[in-house]
VEXZAFI-500018 format. One record per residue (C-alpha): residue number from 1; x, y, z. Coordinates in steps of 0.5 Angstrom, whole numbers. Layout:
% residues N
     i       x       y       z
   NUM       X       Y       Z
...
//
This chain:
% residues 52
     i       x       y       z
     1      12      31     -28
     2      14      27     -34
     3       9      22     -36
     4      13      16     -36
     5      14      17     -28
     6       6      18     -27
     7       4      12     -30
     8      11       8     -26
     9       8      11     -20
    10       1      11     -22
    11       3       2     -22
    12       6       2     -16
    13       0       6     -12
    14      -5       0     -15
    15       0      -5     -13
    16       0      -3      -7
    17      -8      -1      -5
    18      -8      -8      -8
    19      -3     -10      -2
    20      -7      -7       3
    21     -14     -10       0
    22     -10     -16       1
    23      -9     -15       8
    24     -15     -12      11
    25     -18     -18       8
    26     -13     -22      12
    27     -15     -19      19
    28     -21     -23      23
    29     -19     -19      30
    30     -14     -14      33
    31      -9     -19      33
    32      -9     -20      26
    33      -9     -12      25
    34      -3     -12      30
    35       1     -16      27
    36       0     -14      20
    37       2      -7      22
    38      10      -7      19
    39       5      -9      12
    40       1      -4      13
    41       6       2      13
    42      10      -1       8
    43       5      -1       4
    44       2       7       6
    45      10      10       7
    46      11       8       1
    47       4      12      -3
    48       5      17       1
    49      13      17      -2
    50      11      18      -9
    51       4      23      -7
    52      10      28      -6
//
């Protein structure tokens, strides 16, 4: 893989971590957990689409 799409990549998973840091911060009960599920999988989907 070329170094340039690493460290893109790389960058974007950081972010994205922080994101879900954020948001499980933000969670203080099931509702909360509910309804941060969409944030939740965008963050991971998106993980899991530059790990492949």
């Amino acid at each position: 893989m070329p170094d340039e799409f690493l460290d893109v990549a790389t960058k974007e998973i950081k972010e994205d971590l922080c994101g879900l840091e954020t948001l499980l911060s933000g969670c203080k009960n099931d509702h909360d957990v509910i309804t941060f599920i969409p944030e939740f999988q965008k963050h991971t989907h998106k993980i899991m689409g530059l790990a492949l």
